[in-house]
C-alpha positions as CSV (number, residue, x, y, z in Angstrom):
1,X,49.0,-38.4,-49.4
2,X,46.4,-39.9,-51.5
3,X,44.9,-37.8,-54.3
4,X,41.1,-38.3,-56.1
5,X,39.5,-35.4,-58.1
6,X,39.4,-32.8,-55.8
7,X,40.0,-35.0,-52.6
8,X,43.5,-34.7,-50.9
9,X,43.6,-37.4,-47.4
10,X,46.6,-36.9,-45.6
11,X,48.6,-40.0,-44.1
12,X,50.8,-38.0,-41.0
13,X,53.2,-40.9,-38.8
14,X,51.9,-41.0,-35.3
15,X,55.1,-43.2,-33.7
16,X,53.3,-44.0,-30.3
17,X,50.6,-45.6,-32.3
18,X,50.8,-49.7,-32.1
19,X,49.2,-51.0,-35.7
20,X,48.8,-54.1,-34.2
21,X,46.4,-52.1,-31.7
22,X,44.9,-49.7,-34.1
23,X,40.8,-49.7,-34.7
24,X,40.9,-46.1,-36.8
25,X,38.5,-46.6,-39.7
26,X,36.9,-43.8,-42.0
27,X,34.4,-44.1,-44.0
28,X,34.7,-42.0,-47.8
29,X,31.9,-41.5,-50.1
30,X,32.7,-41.5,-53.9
31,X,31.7,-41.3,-57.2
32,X,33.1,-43.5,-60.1
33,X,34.3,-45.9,-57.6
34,X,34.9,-48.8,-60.4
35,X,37.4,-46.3,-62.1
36,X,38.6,-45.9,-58.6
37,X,39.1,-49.5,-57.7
38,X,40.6,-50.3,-61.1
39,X,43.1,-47.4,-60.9
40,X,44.4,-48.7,-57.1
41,X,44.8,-52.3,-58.8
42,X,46.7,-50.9,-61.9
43,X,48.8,-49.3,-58.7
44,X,49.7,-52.1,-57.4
45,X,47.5,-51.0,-54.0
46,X,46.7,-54.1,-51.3
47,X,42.8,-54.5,-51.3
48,X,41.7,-55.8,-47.7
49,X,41.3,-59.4,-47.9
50,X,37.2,-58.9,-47.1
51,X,37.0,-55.8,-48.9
52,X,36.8,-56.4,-52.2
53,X,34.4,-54.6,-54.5
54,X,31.1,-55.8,-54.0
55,X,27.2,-54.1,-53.7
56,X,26.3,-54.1,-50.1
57,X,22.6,-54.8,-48.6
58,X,22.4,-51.4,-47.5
59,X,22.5,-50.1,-51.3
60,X,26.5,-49.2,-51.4
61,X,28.8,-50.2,-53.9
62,X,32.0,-50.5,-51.1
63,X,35.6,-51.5,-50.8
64,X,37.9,-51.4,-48.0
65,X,42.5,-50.9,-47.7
66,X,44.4,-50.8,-44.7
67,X,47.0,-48.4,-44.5
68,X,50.2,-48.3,-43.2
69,X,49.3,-48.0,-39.2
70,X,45.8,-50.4,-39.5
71,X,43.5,-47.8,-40.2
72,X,40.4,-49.4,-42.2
73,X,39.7,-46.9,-45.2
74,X,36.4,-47.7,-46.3
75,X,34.9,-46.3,-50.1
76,X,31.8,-46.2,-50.8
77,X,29.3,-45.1,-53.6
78,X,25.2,-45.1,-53.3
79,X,23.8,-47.5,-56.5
């Protein structure tokens, strides 16, 4: 389970699922995102290789993890 504010995602094990096969992304919308980022790097959290923090054309401060089964959790926060 993963915790933010007054956000609770929950992470259930689905043991059919391949990871190696898995394209399950979500998209999460966010506010302080730097604080955010910096407090999953104090944790210790994997960053996707090509997600770091970075402003996006479309006017989105984003960065992405994978979790456990390959599903691409993508934050983002309008600048």
């Amino acid at each position: 389970m993963l915790v933010k504010d007054n956000i609770q995602i929950h992470f259930f094990l689905f043991k059919g699922l391949n990871p190696l096969e898995n394209y399950g992304q979500i998209y999460i919308r966010c506010t302080d995102i730097d604080g955010f980022y910096q407090s999953l790097l104090d944790q210790k959290v994997t960053i996707h290789p090509n997600g770091k923090l970075e402003v996006k054309p479309w006017g989105q401060k984003e960065f992405s993890l994978l979790d456990p089964d390959n599903n691409l959790l993508t934050f983002g926060q309008s600048i």
